[in-house]
C-alpha positions as CSV (number, residue, x, y, z in Angstrom):
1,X,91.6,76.4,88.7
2,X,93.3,77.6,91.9
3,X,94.6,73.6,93.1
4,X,95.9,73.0,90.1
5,X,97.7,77.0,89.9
6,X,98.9,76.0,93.3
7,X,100.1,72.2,92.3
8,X,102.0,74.2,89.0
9,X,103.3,76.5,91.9
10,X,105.2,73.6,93.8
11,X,106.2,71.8,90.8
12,X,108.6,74.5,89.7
13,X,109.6,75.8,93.3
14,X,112.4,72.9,94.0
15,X,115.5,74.3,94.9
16,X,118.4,72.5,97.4
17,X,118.7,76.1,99.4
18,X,114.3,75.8,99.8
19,X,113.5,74.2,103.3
20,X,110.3,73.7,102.4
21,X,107.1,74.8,100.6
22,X,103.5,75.6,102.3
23,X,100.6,76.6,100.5
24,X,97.3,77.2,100.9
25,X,95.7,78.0,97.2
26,X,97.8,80.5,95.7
27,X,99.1,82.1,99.1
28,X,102.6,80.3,99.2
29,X,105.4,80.5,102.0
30,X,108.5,79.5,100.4
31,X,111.0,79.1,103.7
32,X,114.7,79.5,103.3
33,X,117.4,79.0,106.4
34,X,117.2,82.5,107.6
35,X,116.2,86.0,107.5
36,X,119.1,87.2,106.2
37,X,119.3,84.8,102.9
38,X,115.5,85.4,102.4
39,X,115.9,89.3,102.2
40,X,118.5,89.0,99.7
41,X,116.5,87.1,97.3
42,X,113.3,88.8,97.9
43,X,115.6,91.9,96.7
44,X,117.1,90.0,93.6
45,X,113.4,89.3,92.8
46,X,112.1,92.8,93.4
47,X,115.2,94.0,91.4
48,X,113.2,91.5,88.2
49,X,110.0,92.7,88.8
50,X,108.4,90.2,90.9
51,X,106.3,91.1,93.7
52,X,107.1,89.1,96.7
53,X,108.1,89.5,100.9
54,X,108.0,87.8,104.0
55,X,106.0,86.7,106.7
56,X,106.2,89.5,109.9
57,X,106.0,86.3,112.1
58,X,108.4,84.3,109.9
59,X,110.6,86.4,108.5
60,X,112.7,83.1,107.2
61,X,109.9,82.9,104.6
62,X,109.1,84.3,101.1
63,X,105.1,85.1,100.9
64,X,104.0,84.7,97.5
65,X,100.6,86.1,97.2
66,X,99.7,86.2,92.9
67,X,96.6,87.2,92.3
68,X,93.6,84.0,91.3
69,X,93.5,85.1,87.7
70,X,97.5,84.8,87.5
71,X,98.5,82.8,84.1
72,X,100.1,79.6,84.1
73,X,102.7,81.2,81.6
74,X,103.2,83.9,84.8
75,X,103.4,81.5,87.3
76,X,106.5,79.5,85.0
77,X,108.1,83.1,84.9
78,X,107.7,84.4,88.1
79,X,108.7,80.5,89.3
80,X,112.1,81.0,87.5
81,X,112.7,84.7,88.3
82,X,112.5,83.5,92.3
83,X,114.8,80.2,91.5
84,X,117.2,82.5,89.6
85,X,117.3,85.4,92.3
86,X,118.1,82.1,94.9
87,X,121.3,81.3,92.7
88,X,122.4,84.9,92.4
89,X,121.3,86.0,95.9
90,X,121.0,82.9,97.8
């Protein structure tokens, strides 16, 4: 169930300020053009209630780390919570 978590994962995460997605099951870096613009909507997102942060050696990356038994109904919320929080904060 985790691939196919994952493959719902990087369906919904398309957005033209995301660099690029990387993923390994559900542990997700979602890379954005700096440090600066990634704090800002990892705040936006904390600010709605989901749980994300960055990489210490990366810091131009969200780390998404949902837990296995995450729902795919979760996943499409928490997906437009983060693409939201990139419009507003981004």
């Amino acid at each position: 169930k985790v691939s196919k978590k994952e493959a719902l994962f990087l369906q919904q995460l398309q957005h033209p300020k995301i660099s690029n997605v990387r993923s390994a099951g559900l542990i997700i870096a979602i890379e954005f053009a700096g440090f600066e613009q990634n704090k800002r909507i990892i705040d936006e997102c904390l600010r709605q209630g989901v749980i994300v942060d960055w990489f210490l050696f990366a810091p131009h990356c969200m780390r998404l780390a949902p837990p296995l038994t995450i729902s795919e109904e979760e996943i499409e919320k928490s997906c437009t919570v983060i693409l939201q929080s990139i419009e507003k904060a981004g």
